[in-house]
N, C-alpha and C positions, 0 to 999 in steps of 0.2 A: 459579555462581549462576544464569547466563541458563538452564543444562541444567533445572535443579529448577524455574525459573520455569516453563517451557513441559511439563514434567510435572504440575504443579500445575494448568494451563492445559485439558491431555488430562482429567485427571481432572474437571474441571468440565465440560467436554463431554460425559463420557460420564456424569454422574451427569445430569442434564438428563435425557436419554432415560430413563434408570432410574427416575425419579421419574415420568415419563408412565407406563410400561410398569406400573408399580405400581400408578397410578391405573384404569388399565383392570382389572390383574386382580384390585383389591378391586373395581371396577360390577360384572364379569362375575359374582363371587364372588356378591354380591347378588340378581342375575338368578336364578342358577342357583338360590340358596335361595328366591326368588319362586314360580322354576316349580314348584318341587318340593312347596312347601307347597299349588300349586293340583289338582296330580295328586293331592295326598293328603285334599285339604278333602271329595271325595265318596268316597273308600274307606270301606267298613265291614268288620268285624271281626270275624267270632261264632266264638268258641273252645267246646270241645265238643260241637260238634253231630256227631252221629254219621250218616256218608255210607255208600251203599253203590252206590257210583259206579266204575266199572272203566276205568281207563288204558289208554292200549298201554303204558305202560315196565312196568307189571305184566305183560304179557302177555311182552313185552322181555326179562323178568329169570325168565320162567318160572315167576312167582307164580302163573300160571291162563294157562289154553290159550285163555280167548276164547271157544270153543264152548258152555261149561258157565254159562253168564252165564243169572242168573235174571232173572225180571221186574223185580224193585227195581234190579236193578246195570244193569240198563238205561236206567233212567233218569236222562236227564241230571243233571251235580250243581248247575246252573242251577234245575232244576225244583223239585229238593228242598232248596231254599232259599229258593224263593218257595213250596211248602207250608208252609217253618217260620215265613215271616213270615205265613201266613193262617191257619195256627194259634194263633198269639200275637195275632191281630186288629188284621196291622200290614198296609194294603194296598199290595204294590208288582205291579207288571207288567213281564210279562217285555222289553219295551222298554229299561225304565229299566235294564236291569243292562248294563255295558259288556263287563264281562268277568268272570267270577267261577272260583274256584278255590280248591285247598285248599293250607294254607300248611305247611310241616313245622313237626312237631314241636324240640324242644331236642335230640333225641338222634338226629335226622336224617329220621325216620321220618313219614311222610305220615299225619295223622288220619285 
């Protein structure tokens, strides 16, 4: 009886600790969905807009040599995103953009 007592004993010891260690990692759990929903509250989104903006993993994969790059594909895809918002008579400036980029497609493929 006294062996089971002091096993029963262990075991309450170590649920203690389990029970803290749980409580941190549902707060951290929290945090982390905090942070995430603040990275995301200024993303925007625009699907279909047609770029003609040239990578190096294009250049990489042998899609185009780089040399042959016209005017439009020179311009950055920053640029011609702040022309589609002043076409649609939405004004942003090139400051306010943190980072901007093109997102793939479903079937892997870069718009």
């Amino acid at each position: 009886m006294g062996k089971i007592s002091g096993l029963v004993e262990d075991v309450r010891k170590l649920n203690n600790p389990l029970a803290l260690k749980d409580e941190k990692i549902a707060e951290l759990e929290k945090r982390v969905d905090e942070l995430e929903q603040y990275t995301r509250k200024e993303d925007v989104i625009i699907s279909g807009l047609k770029t003609t903006h040239h990578t190096y993993s294009n250049v990489i994969r042998g899609e185009s040599s780089g040399a042959d790059l016209g005017e439009g594909e020179k311009q950055r895809l920053e640029e011609q995103v702040i022309q589609f918002f002043n076409r649609n008579d939405i004004s942003i400036h090139k400051e306010s953009i943190a980072t901007c980029h093109t997102l793939p497609k479903r079937n892997g493929q870069m718009e």
